[in-house]
PDB file of N, CA, C and O in Angstrom:
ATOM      1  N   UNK A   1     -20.953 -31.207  33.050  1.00  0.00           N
ATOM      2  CA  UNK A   1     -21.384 -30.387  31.930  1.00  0.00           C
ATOM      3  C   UNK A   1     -21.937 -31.293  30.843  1.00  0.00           C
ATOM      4  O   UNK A   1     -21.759 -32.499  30.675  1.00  0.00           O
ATOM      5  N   UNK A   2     -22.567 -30.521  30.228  1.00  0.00           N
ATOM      6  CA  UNK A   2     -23.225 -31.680  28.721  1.00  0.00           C
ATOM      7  C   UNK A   2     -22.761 -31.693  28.048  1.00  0.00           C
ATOM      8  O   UNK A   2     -22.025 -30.713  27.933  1.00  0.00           O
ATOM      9  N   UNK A   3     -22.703 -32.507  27.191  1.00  0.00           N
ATOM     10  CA  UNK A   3     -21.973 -32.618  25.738  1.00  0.00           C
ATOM     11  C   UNK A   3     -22.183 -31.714  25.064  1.00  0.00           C
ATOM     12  O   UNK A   3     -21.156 -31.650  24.387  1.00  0.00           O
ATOM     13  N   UNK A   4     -23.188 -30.476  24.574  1.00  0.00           N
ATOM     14  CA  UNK A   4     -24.085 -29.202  24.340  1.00  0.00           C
ATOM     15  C   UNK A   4     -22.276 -28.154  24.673  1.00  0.00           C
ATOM     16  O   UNK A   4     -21.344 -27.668  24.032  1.00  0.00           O
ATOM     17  N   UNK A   5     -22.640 -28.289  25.765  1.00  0.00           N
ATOM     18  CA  UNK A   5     -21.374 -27.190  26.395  1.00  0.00           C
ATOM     19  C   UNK A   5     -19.959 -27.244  26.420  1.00  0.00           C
ATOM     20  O   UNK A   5     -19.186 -26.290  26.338  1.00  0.00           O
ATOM     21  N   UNK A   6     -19.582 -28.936  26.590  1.00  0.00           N
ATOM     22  CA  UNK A   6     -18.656 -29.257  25.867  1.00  0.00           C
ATOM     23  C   UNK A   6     -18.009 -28.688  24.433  1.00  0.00           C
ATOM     24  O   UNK A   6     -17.001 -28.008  24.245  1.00  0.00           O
ATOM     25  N   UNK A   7     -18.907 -29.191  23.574  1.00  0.00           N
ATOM     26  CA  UNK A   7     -18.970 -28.683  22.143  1.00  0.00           C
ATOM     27  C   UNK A   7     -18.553 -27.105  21.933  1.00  0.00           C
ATOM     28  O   UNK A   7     -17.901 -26.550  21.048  1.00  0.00           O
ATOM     29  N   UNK A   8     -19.267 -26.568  23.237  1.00  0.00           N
ATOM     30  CA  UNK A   8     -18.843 -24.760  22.615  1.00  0.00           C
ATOM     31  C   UNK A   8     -17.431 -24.347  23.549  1.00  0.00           C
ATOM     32  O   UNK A   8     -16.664 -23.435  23.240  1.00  0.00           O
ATOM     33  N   UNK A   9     -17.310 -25.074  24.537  1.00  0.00           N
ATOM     34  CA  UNK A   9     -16.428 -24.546  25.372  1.00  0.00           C
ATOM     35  C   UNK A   9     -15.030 -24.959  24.775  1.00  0.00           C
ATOM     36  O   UNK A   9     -14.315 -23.962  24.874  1.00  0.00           O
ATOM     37  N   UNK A  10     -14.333 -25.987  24.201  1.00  0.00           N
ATOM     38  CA  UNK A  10     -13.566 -26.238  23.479  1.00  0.00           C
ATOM     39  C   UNK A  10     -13.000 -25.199  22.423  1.00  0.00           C
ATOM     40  O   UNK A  10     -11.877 -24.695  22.445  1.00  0.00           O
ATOM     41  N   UNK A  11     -14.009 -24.979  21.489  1.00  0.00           N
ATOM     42  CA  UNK A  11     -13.445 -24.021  20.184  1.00  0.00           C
ATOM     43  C   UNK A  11     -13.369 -22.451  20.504  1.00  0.00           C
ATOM     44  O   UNK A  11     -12.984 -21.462  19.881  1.00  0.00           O
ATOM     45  N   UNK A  12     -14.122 -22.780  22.237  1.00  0.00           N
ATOM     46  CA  UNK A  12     -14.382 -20.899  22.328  1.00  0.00           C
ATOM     47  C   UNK A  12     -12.812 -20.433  23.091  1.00  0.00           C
ATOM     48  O   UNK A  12     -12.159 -19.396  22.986  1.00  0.00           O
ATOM     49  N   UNK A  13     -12.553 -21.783  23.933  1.00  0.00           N
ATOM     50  CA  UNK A  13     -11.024 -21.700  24.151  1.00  0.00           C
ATOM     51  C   UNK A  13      -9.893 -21.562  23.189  1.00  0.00           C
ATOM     52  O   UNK A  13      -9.096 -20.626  23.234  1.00  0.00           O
ATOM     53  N   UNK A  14      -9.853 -22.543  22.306  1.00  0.00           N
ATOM     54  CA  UNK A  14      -9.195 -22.513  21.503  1.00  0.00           C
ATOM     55  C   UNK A  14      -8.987 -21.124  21.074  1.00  0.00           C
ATOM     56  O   UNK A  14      -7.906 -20.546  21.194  1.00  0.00           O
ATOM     57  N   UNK A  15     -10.055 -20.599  20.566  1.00  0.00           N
ATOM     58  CA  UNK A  15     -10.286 -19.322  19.679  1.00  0.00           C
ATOM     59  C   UNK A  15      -9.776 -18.168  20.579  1.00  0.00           C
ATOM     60  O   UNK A  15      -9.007 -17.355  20.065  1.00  0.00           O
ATOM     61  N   UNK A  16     -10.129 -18.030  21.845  1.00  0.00           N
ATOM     62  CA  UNK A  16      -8.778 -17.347  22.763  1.00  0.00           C
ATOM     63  C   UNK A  16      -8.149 -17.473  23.002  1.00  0.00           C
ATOM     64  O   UNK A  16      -7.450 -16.462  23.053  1.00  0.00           O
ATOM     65  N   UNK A  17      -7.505 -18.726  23.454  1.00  0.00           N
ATOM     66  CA  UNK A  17      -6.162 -18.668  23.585  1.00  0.00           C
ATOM     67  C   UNK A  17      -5.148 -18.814  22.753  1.00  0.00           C
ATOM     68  O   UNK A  17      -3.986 -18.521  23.033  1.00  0.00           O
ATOM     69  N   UNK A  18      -5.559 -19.303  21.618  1.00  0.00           N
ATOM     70  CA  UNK A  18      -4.602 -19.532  20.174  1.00  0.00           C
ATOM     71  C   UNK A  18      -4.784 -18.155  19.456  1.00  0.00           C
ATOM     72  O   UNK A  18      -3.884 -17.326  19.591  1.00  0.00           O
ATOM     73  N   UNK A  19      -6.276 -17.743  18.435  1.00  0.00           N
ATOM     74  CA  UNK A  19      -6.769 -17.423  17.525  1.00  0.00           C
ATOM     75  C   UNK A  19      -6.100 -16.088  18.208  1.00  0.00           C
ATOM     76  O   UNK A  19      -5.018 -15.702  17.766  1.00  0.00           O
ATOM     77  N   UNK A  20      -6.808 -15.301  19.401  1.00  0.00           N
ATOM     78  CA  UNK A  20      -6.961 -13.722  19.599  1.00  0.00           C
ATOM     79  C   UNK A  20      -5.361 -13.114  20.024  1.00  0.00           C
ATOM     80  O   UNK A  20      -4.985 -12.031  19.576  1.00  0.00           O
ATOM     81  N   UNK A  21      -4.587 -13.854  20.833  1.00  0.00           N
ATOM     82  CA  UNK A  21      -3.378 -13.293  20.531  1.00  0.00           C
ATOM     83  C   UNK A  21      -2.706 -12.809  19.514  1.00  0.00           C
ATOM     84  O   UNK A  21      -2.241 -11.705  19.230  1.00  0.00           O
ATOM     85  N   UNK A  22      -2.758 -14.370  18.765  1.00  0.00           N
ATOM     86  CA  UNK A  22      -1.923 -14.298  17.391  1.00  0.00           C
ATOM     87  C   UNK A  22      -2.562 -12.651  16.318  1.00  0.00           C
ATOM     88  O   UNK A  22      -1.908 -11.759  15.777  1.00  0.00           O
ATOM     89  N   UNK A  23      -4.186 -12.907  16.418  1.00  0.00           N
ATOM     90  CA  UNK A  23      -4.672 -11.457  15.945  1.00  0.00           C
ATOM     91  C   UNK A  23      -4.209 -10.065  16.486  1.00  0.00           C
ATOM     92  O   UNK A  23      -4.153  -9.246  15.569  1.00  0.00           O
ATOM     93  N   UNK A  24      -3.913  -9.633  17.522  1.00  0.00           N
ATOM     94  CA  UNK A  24      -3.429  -8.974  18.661  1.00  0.00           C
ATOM     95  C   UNK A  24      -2.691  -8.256  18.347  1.00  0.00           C
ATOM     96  O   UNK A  24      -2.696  -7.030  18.240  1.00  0.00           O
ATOM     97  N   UNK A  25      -1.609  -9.411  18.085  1.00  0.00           N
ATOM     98  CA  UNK A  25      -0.028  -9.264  18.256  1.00  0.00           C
ATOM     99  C   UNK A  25       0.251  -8.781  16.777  1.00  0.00           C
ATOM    100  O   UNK A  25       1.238  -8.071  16.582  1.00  0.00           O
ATOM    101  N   UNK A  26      -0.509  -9.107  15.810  1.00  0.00           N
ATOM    102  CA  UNK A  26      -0.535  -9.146  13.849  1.00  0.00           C
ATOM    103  C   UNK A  26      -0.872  -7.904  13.878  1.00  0.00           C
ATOM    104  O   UNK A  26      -0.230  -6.990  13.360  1.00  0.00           O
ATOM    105  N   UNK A  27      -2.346  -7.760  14.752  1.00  0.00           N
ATOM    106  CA  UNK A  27      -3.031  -5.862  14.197  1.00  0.00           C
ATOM    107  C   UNK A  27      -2.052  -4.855  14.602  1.00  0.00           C
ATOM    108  O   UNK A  27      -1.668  -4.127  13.686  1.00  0.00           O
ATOM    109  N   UNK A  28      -1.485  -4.612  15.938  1.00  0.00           N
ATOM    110  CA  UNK A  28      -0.529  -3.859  16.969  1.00  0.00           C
ATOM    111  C   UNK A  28       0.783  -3.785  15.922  1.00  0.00           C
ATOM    112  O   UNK A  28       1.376  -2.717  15.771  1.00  0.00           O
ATOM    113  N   UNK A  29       1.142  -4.865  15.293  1.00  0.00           N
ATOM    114  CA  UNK A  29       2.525  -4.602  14.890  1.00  0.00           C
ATOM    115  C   UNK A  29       2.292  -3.759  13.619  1.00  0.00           C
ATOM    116  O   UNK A  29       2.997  -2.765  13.446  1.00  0.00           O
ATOM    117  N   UNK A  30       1.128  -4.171  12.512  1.00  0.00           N
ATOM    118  CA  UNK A  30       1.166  -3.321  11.501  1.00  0.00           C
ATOM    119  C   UNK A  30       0.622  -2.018  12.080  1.00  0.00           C
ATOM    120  O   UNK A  30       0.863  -1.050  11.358  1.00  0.00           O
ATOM    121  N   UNK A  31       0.014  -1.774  13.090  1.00  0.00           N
ATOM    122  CA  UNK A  31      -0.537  -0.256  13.220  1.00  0.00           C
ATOM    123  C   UNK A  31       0.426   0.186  13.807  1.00  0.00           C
ATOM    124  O   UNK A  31       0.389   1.415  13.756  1.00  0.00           O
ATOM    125  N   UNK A  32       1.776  -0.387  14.657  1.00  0.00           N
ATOM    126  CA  UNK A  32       3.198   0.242  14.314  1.00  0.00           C
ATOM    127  C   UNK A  32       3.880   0.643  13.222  1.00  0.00           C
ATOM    128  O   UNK A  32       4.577   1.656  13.171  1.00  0.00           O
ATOM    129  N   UNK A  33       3.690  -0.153  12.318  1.00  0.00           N
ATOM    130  CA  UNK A  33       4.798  -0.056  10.792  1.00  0.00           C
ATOM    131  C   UNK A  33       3.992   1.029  10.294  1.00  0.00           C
ATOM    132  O   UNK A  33       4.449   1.693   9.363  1.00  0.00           O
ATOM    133  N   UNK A  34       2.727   1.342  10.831  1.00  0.00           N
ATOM    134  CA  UNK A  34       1.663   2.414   9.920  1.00  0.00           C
ATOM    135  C   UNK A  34       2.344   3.702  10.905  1.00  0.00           C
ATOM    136  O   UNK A  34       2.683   4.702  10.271  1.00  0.00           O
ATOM    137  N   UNK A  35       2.470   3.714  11.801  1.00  0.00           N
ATOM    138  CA  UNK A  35       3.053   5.045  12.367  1.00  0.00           C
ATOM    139  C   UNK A  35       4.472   5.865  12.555  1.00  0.00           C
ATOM    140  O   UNK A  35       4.721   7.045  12.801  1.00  0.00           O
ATOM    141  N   UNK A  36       5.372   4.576  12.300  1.00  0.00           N
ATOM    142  CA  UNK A  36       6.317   5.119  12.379  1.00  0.00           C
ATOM    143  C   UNK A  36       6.869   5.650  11.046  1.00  0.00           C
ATOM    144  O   UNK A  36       7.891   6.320  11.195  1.00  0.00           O
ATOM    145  N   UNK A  37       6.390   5.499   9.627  1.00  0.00           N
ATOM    146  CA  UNK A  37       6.008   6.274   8.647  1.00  0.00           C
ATOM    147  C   UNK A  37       7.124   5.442   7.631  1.00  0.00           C
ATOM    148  O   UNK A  37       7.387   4.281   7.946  1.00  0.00           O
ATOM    149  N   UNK A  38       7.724   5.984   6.517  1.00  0.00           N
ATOM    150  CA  UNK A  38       8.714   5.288   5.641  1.00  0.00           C
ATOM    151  C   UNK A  38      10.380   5.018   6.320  1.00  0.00           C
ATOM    152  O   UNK A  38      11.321   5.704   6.719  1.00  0.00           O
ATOM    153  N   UNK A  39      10.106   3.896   6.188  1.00  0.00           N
ATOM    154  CA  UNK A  39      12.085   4.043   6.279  1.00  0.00           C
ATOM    155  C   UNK A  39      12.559   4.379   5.320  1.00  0.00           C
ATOM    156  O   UNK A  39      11.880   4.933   4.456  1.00  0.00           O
ATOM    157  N   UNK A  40      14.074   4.115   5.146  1.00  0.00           N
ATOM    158  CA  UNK A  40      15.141   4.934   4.634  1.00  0.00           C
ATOM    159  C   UNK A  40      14.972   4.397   2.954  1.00  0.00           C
ATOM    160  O   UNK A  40      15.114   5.144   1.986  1.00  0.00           O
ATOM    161  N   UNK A  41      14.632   2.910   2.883  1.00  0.00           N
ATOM    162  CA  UNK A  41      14.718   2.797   1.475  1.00  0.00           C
ATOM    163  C   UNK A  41      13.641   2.979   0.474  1.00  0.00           C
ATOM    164  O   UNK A  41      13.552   3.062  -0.751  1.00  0.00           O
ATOM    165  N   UNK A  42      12.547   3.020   1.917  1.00  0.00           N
ATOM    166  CA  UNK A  42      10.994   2.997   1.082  1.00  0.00           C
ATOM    167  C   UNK A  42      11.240   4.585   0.513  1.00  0.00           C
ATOM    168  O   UNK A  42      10.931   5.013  -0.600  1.00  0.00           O
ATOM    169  N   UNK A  43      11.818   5.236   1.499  1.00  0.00           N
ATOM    170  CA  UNK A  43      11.773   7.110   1.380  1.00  0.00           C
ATOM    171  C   UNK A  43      12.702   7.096  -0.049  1.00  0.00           C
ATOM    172  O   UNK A  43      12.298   7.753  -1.008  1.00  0.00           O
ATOM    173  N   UNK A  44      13.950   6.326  -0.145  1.00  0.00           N
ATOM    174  CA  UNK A  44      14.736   6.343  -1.505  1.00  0.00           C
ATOM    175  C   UNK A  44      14.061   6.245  -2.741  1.00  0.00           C
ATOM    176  O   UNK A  44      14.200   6.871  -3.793  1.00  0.00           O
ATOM    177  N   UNK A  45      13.187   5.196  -2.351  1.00  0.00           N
ATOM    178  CA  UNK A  45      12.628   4.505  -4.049  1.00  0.00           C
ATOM    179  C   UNK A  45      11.205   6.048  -3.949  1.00  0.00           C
ATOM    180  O   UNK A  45      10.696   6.377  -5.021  1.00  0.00           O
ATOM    181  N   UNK A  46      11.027   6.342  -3.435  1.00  0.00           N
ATOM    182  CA  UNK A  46       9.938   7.228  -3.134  1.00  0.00           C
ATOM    183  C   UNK A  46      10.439   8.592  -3.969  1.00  0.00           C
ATOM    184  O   UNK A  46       9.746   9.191  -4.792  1.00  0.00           O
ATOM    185  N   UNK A  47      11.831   8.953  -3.558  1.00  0.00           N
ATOM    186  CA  UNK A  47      12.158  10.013  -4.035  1.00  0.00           C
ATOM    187  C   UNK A  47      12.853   9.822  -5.657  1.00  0.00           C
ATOM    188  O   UNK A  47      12.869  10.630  -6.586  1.00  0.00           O
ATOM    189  N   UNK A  48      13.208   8.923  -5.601  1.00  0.00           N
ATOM    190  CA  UNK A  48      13.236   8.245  -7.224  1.00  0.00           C
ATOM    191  C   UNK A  48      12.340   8.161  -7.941  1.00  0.00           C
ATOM    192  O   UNK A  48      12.498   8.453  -9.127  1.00  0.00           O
ATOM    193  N   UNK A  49      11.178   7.758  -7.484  1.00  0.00           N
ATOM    194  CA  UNK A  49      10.370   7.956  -8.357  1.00  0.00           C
ATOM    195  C   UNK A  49       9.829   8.787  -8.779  1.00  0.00           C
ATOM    196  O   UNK A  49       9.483   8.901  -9.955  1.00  0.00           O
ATOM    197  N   UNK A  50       9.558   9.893  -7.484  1.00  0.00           N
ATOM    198  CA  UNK A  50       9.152  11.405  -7.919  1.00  0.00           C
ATOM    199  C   UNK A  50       9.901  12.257  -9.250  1.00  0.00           C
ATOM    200  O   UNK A  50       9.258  12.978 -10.012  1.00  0.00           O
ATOM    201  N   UNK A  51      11.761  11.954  -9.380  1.00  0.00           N
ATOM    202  CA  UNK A  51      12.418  12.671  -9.638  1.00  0.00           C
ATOM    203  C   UNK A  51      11.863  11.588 -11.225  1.00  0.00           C
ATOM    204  O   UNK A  51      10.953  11.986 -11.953  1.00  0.00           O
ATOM    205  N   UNK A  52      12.321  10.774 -11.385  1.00  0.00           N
ATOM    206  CA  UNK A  52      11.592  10.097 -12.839  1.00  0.00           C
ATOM    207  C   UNK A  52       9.702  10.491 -13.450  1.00  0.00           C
ATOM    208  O   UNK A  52       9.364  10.726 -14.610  1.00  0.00           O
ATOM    209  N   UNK A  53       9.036  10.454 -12.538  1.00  0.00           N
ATOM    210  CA  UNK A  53       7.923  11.216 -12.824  1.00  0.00           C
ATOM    211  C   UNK A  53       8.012  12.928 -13.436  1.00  0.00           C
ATOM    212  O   UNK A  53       7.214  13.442 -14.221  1.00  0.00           O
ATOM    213  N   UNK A  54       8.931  13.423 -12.961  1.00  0.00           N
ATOM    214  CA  UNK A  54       9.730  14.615 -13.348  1.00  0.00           C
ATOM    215  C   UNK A  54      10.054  14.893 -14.628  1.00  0.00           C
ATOM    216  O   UNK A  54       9.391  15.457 -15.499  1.00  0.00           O
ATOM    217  N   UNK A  55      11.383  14.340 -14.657  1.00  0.00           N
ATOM    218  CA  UNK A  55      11.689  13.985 -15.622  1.00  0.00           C
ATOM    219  C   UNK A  55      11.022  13.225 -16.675  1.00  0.00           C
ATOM    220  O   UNK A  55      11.577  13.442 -17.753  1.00  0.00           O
ATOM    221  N   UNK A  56       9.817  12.232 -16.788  1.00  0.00           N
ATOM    222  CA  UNK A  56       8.926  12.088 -18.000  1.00  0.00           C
ATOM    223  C   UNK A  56       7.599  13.205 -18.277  1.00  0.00           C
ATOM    224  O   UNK A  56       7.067  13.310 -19.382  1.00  0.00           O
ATOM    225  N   UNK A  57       7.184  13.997 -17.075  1.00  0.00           N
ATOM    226  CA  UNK A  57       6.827  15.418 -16.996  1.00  0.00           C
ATOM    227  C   UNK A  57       7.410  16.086 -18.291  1.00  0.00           C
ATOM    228  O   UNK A  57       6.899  16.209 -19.405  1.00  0.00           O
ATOM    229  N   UNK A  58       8.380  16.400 -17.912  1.00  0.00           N
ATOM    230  CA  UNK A  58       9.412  17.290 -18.608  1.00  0.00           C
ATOM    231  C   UNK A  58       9.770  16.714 -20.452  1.00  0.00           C
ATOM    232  O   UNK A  58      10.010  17.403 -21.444  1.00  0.00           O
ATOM    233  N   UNK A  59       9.653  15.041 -20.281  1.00  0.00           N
ATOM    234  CA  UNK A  59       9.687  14.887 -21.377  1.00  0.00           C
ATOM    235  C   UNK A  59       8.440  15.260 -22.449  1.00  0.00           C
ATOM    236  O   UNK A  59       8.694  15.649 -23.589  1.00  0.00           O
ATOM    237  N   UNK A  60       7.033  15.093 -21.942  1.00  0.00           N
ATOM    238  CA  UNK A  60       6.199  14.782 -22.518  1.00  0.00           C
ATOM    239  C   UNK A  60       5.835  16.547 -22.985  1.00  0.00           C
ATOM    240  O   UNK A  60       5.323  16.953 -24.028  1.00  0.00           O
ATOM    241  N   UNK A  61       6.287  17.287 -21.860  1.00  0.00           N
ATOM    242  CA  UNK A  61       5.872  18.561 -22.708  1.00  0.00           C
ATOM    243  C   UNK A  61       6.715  18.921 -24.084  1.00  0.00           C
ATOM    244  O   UNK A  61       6.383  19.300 -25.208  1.00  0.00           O
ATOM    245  N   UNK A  62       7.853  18.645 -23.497  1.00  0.00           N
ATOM    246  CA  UNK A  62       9.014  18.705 -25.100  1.00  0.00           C
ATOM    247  C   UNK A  62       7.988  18.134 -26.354  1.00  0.00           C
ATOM    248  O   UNK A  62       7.631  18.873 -27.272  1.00  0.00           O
ATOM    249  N   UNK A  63       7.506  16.456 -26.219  1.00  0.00           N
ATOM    250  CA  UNK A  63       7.177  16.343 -27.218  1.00  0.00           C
ATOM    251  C   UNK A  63       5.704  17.135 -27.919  1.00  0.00           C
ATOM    252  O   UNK A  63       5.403  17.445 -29.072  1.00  0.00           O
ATOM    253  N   UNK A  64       4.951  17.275 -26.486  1.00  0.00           N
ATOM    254  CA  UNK A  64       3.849  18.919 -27.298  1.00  0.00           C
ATOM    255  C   UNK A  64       4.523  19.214 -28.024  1.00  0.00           C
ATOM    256  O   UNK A  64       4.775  18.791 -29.152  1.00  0.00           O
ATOM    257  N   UNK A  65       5.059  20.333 -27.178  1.00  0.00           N
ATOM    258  CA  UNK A  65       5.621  21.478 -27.911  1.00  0.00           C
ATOM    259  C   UNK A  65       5.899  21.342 -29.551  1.00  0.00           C
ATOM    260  O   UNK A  65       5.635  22.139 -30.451  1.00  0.00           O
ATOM    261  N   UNK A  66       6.640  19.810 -29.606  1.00  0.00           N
ATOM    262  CA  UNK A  66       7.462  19.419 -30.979  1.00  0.00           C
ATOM    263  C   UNK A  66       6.283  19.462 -32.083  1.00  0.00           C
ATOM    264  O   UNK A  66       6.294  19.964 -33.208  1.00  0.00           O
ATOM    265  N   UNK A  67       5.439  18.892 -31.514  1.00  0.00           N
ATOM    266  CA  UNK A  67       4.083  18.391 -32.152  1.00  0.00           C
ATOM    267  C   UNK A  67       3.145  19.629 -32.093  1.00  0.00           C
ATOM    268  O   UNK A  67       2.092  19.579 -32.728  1.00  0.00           O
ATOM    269  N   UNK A  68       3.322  20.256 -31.683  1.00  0.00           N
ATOM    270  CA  UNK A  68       2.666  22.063 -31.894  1.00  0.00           C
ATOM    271  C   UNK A  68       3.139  22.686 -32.779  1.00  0.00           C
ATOM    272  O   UNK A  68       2.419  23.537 -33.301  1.00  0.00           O
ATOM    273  N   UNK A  69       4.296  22.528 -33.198  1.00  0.00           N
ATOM    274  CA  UNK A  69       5.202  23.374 -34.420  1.00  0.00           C
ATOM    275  C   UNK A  69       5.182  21.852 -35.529  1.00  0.00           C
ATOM    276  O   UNK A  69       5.468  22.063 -36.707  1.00  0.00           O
ATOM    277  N   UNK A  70       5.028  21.184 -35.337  1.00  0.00           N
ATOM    278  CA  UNK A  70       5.372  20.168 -36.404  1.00  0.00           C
ATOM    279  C   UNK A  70       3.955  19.890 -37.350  1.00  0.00           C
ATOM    280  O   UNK A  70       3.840  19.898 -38.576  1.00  0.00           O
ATOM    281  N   UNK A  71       2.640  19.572 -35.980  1.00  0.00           N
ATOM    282  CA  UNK A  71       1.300  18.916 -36.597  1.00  0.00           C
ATOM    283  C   UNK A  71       0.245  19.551 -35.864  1.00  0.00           C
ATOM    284  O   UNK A  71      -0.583  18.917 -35.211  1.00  0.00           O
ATOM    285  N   UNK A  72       0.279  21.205 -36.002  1.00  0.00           N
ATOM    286  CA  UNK A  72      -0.730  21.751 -35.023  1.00  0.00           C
ATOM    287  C   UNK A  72      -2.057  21.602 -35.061  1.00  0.00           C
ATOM    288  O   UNK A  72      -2.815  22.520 -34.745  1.00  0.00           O
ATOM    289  N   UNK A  73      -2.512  20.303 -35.495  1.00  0.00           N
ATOM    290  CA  UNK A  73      -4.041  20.310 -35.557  1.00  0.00           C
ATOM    291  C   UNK A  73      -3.395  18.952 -34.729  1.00  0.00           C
ATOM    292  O   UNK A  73      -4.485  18.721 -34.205  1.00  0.00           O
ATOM    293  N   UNK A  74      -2.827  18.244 -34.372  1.00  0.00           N
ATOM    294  CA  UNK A  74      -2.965  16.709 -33.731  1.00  0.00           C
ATOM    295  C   UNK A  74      -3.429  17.064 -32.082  1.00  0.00           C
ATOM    296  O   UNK A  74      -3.191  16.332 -31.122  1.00  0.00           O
ATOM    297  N   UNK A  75      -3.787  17.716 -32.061  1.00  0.00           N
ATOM    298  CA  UNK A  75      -4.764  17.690 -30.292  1.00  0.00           C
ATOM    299  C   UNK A  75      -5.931  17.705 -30.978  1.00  0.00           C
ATOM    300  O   UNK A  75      -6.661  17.247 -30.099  1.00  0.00           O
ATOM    301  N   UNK A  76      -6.805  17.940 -32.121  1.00  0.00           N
ATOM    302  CA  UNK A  76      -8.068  17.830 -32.824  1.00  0.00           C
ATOM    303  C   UNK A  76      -8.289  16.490 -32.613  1.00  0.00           C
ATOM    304  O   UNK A  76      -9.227  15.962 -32.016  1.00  0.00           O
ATOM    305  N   UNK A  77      -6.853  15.723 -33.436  1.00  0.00           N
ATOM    306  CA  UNK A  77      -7.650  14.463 -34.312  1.00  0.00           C
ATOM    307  C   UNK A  77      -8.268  12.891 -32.541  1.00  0.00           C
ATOM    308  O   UNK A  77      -8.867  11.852 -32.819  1.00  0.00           O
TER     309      UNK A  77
END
């Protein structure tokens, strides 16, 4: 073989037998973690946060409201 072919046949090995597994084995495992959906703590902090989103929901209308009877032109300014 020539030195020409040499040159490509080396890195094209390399690049399969090292490079494309390791890619393979990396894509397959996260498009597992993508299907089997939340675990138990991701689902916890998930539902925590909903219930705090809630609850500052809930706060922020209180303070309307306060500010509707207190400064009913401050949605103008």
């Amino acid at each position: 073989m020539s030195d020409l072919a040499w040159a490509l046949v080396a890195p094209l090995n390399i690049f399969l037998f090292l490079v494309v597994p390791i890619w393979l084995v990396l894509h397959y495992r996260s498009k597992r973690r993508l299907d089997e959906g939340l675990d138990e703590h991701a689902r916890t902090r998930l539902e925590q946060a909903l219930q705090q989103s809630e609850q500052l929901a809930e706060r922020v209308e209180t303070l309307e409201r306060l500010l509707d009877q207190e400064v009913p032109e401050w949605r103008q300014r």
